[in-house]
C-alpha positions in Angstrom: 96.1 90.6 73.2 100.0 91.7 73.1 101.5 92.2 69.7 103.6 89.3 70.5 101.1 87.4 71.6 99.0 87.8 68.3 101.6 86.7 65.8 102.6 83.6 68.2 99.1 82.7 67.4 98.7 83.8 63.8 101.8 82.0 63.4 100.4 78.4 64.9 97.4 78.9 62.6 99.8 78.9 59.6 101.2 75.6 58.2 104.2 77.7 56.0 106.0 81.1 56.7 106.4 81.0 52.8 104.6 79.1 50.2 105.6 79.6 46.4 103.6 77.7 43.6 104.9 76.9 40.1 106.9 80.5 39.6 108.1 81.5 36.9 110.5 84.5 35.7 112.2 85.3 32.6 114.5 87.7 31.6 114.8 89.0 28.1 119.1 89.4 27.5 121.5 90.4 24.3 121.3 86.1 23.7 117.7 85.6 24.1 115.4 84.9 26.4 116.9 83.8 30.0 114.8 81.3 32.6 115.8 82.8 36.3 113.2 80.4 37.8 111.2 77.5 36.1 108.3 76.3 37.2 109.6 76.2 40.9 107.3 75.4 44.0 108.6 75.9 47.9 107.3 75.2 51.2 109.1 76.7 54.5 107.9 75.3 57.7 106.8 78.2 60.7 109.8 78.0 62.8 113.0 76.2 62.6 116.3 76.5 60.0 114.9 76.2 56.2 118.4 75.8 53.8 117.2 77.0 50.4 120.3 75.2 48.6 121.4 75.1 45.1 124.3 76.0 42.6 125.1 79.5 41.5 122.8 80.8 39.1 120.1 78.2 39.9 117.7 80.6 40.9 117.8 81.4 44.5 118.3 85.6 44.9 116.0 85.8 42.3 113.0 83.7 44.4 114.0 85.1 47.4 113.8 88.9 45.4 110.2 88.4 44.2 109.2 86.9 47.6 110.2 90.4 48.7 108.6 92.4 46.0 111.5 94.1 44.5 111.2 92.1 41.4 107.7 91.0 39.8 106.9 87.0 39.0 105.9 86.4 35.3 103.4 84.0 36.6 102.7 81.6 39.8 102.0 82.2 43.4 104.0 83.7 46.3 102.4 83.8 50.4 103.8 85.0 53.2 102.1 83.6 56.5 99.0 83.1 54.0 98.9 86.4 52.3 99.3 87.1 48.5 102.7 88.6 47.7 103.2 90.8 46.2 99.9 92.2 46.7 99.3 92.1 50.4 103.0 92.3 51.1 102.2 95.9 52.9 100.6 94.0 55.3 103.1 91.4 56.4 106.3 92.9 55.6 106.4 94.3 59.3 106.8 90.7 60.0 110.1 90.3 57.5 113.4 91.3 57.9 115.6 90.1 55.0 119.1 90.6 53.6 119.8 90.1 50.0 122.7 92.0 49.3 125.6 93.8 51.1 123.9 95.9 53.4 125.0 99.6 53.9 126.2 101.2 57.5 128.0 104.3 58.0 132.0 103.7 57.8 132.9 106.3 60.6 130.1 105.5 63.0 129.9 102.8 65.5 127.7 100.1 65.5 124.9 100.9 67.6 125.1 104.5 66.4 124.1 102.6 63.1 121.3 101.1 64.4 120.3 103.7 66.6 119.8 105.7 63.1 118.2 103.0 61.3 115.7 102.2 64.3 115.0 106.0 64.0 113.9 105.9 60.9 111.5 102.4 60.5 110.0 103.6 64.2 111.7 100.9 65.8 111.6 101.1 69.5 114.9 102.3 70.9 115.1 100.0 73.2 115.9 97.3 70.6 119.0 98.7 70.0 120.5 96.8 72.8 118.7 93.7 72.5 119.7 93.0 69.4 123.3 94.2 69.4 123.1 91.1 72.5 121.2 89.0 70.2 123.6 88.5 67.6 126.7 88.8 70.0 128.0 92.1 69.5 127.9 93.5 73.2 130.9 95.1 74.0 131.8 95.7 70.6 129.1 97.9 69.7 130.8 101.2 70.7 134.0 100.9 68.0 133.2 101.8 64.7 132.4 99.9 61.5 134.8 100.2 59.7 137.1 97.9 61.9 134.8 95.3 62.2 135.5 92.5 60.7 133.6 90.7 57.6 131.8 88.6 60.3 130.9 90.8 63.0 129.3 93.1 59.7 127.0 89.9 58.7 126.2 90.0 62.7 125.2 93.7 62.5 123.3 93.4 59.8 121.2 90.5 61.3 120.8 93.0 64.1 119.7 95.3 61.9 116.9 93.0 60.7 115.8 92.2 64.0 114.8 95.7 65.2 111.4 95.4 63.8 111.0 91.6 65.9 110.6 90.0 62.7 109.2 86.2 62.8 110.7 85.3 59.3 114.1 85.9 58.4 115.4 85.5 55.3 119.2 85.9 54.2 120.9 85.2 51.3 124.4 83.3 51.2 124.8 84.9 54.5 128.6 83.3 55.2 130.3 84.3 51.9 133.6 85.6 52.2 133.9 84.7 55.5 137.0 82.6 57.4 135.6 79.5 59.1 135.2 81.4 62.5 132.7 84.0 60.8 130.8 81.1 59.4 130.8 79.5 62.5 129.2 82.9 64.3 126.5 83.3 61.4 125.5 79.5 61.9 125.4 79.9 66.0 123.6 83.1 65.2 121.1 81.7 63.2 120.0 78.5 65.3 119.6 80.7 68.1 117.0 82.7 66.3 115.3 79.6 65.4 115.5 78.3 68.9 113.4 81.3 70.0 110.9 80.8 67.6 112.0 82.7 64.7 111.8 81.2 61.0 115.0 81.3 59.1 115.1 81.1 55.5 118.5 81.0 54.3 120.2 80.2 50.6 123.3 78.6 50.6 125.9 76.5 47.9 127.9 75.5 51.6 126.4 72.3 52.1 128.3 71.1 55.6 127.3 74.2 57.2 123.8 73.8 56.3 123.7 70.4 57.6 124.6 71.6 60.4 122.1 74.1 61.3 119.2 73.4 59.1 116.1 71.9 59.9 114.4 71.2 56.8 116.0 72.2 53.6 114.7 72.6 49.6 116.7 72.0 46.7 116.6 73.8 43.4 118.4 73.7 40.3 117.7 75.7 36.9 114.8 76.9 38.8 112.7 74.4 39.6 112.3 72.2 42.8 114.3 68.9 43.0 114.2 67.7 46.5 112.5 69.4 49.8 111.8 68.0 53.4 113.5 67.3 56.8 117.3 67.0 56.2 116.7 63.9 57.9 114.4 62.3 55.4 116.3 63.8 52.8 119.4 62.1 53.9 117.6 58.4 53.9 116.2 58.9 50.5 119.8 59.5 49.3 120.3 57.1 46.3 121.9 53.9 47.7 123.5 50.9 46.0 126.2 50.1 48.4 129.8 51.7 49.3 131.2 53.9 46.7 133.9 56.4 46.2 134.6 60.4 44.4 136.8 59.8 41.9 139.1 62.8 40.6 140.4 61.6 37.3 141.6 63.9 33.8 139.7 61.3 31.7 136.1 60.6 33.4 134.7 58.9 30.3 137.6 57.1 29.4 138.1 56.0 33.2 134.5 54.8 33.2 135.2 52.8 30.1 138.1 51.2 31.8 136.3 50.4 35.0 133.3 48.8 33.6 134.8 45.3 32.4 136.5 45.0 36.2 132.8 45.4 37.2 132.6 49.0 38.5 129.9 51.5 37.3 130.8 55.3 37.1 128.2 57.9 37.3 129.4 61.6 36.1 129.8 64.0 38.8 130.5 67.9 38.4 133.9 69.1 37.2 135.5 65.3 36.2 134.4 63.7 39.2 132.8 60.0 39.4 130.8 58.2 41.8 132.2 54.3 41.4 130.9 51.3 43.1 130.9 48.0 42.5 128.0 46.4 40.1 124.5 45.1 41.4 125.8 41.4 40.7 129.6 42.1 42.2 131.1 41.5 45.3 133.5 43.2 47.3 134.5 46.6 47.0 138.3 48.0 47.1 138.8 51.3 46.1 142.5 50.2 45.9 141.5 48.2 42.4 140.2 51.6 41.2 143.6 53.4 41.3 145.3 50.3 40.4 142.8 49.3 37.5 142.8 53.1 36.0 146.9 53.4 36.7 147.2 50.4 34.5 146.2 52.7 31.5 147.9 55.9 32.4 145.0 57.5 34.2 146.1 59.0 37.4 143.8 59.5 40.4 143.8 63.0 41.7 141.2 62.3 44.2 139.7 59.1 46.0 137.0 59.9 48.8 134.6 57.6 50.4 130.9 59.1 49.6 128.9 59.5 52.6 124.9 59.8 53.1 125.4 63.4 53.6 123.8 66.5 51.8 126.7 67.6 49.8 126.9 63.7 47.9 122.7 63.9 47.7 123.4 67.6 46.2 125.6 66.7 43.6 123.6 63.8 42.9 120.8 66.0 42.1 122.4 69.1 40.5 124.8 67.9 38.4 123.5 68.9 34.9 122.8 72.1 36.8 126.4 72.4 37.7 127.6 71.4 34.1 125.5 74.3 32.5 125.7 77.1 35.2 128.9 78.3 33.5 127.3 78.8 30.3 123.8 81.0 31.4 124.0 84.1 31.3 123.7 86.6 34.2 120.2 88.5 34.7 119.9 91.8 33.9 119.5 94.6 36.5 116.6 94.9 38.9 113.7 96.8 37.4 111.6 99.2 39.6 109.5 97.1 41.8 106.0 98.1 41.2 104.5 100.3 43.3 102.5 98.4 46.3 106.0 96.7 47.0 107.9 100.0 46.6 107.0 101.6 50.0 107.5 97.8 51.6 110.8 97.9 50.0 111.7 100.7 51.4 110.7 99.6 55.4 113.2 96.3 54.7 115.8 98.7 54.6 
């Protein structure tokens, strides 16, 4: 049976391209003692768009880095298309292409001379150099050199990069940042097409529109642990409901909610003085007029008024808010250890 062939049907016998069971890793810091990941349990469908989405510091680089061996678990399980990581990872990482950080090219060479290198030295076929400089759209602009691409055509040859090897689970980490709306817009296209030819795309993400937009399924994390997971569909109907209801931007959230209440309005706390206002079980009518007018009354000026919509970003802030109230005040992780030695040489064919 054809290579191909063989992981197409390993891949049908597998439920999950990635499974991770109550893991756990803590990091020992100048404060104390540091949780990176809490307890956390994950679930990515074979094939298809998988958003891994939650706030800065809620644990995602550090899930996705032990799924890839270059940092050890205290405790729980990790599998890759059903085998044991970080044990077996040998095995399957031929099926894995992954970026985590900034990857590295050569400055004064072009892009394909880039890859032509790189697929030199993983064995890659040569060959592959040009299918997946078409892949990701860089045809044509594979000749110039790297150093005048721009920050989105760099993600793009770094995707390319990962696919040399014909990988069937890709995993990339905050893949648009720092990009203008145009480079976003090329990762995103980029990425559904590799989904639409079978790939699996695991990708973490804080930019909650533009996963809507190409994800298929979706997990949510905060502090480490798992809050929500499933199709973004189903995710989107069990989005809390309770009527229409507005973001509120106001200096004084407490003393705003205080106000509203006896004009029968609840207020529930939102990240960074933000509320979430709609009218009470037992009232009728809803005017988010009143609310400006009501608050105005007593010196507190709306800076922001905007309808909520059954959308991911209003059922992520729903769900991370404590996580976004204490992000700014845990501390950052130390550096990366050495990964132990079965993941080291695996480490090294990632590159």
């Amino acid at each position: 049976m054809p290579v191909n062939a063989a992981r197409r049907a390993l891949a049908q016998e597998t439920a999950y391209a990635v499974e991770v069971s109550d893991l756990r890793k803590t990091y020992r810091t100048r404060k104390g003692r540091f949780q990176a990941v809490g307890g956390l349990d994950l679930k990515v469908p074979v094939g298809g768009v998988h958003g891994f989405l939650g706030p800065n510091g809620s644990g995602k680089t550090t899930t996705i880095r032990m799924m890839l061996g270059l940092i050890t678990a205290d405790s729980g399980a990790i599998r890759i298309f059903d085998a044991e990581i970080p044990g077996a990872l040998p095995q399957v990482i031929g099926r894995v292409g992954a970026i985590v950080e900034q990857p590295k090219f050569f400055p004064a060479f072009s892009g394909r001379r880039n890859l032509e290198l790189l697929a030199t030295g993983i064995g890659a076929p040569a060959r592959r150099v040009g299918e997946v400089l078409d892949e990701v759209g860089l045809t044509g602009r594979d000749r110039d050199r790297f150093r005048t691409y721009s920050l989105g055509m760099k993600q793009r040859l770094a995707i390319a990069a990962t696919l040399l090897k014909d990988p069937d689970l890709l995993i990339f980490d905050e893949p648009t940042n720092g990009l203008d709306p145009a480079g976003i817009h090329e990762i995103r296209a980029t990425m559904r097409g590799l989904a639409d030819r079978g790939k699996t795309v695991l990708v973490s993400s804080h930019i909650l529109n533009e996963v809507q937009q190409v994800a298929d399924t979706v997990s949510i994390i905060g502090r480490g642990r798992l809050l929500a997971e499933g199709e973004v569909g189903e995710i989107l109907a069990g989005a809390r409901v309770g009527g229409p209801s507005v973001r509120v931007l106001v200096a004084d959230p407490a003393r705003a909610a205080a106000v509203l209440a006896p004009a029968g309005f609840t207020a529930h706390p939102l990240p960074e003085g933000r509320l979430e206002v709609r009218r009470a079980d037992d009232q009728p009518g809803f005017d988010p007029a009143q609310i400006t007018w009501l608050l105005a009354q007593q010196g507190l000026y709306v800076a922001e008024l905007v309808p909520v919509r059954a959308d991911l970003e209003s059922v992520f802030l729903d769900l991370t808010a404590e996580e976004h109230l204490g992000a700014s005040r845990t501390a950052p992780p130390p550096p990366l250890p050495p990964a132990p030695g079965p993941a080291r040489a695996a480490r090294e064919e990632l590159r």
